[in-house]
C-alpha positions as CSV (number, residue, x, y, z in Angstrom):
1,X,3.6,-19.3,9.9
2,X,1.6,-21.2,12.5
3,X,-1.5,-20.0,13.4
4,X,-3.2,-20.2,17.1
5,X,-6.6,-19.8,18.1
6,X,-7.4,-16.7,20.2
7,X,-7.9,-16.7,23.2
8,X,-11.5,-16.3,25.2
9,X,-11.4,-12.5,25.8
10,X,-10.1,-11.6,22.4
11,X,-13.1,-13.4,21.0
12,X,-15.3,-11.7,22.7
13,X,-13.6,-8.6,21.9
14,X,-14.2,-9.2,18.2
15,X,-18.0,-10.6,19.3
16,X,-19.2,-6.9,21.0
17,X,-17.4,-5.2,18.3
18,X,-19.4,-6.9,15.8
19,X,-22.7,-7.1,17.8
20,X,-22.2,-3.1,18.3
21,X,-21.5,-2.6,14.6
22,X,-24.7,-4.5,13.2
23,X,-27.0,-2.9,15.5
24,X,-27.6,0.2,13.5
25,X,-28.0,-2.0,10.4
26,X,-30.8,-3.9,12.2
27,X,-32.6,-0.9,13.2
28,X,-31.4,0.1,16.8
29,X,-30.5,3.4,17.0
30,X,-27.0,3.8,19.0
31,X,-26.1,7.7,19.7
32,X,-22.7,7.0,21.0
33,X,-21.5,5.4,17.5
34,X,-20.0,8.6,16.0
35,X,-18.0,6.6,13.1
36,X,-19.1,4.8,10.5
37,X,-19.9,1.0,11.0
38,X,-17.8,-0.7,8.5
39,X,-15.1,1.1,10.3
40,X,-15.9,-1.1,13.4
41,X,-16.6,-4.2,11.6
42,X,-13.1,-3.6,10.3
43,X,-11.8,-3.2,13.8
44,X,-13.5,-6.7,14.7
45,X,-11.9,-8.3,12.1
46,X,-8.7,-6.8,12.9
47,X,-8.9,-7.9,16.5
48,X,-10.2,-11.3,15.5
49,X,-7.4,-11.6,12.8
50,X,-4.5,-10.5,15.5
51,X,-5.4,-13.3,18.5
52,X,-5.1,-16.0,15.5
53,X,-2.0,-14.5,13.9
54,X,0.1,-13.4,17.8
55,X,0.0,-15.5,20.2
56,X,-0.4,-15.0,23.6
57,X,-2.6,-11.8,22.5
């Protein structure tokens, strides 16, 4: 299997996902998050993990 780099946008993706995740840990209070954050620092990693492993995502 032959891995790619991902491209820009799903970087950046993966980036807000985990800068929206950590927030709470670091004190900022974010009404809107209504799940827990390790489920969205799953999700970025998940996002992350499918632009190396498909490419042309």
């Amino acid at each position: 299997m032959r891995l790619s780099a991902p491209s820009f946008i799903v970087f950046l993706i993966s980036v807000v996902l985990f800068i929206f995740a950590v927030l709470p840990l670091a004190g900022v209070a974010v009404p809107s998050v209504g799940i827990a954050t390790i489920w969205i620092l799953v999700a970025s990693y998940v996002v992350l993990a499918a632009g190396v492993l498909f490419k042309g995502i």
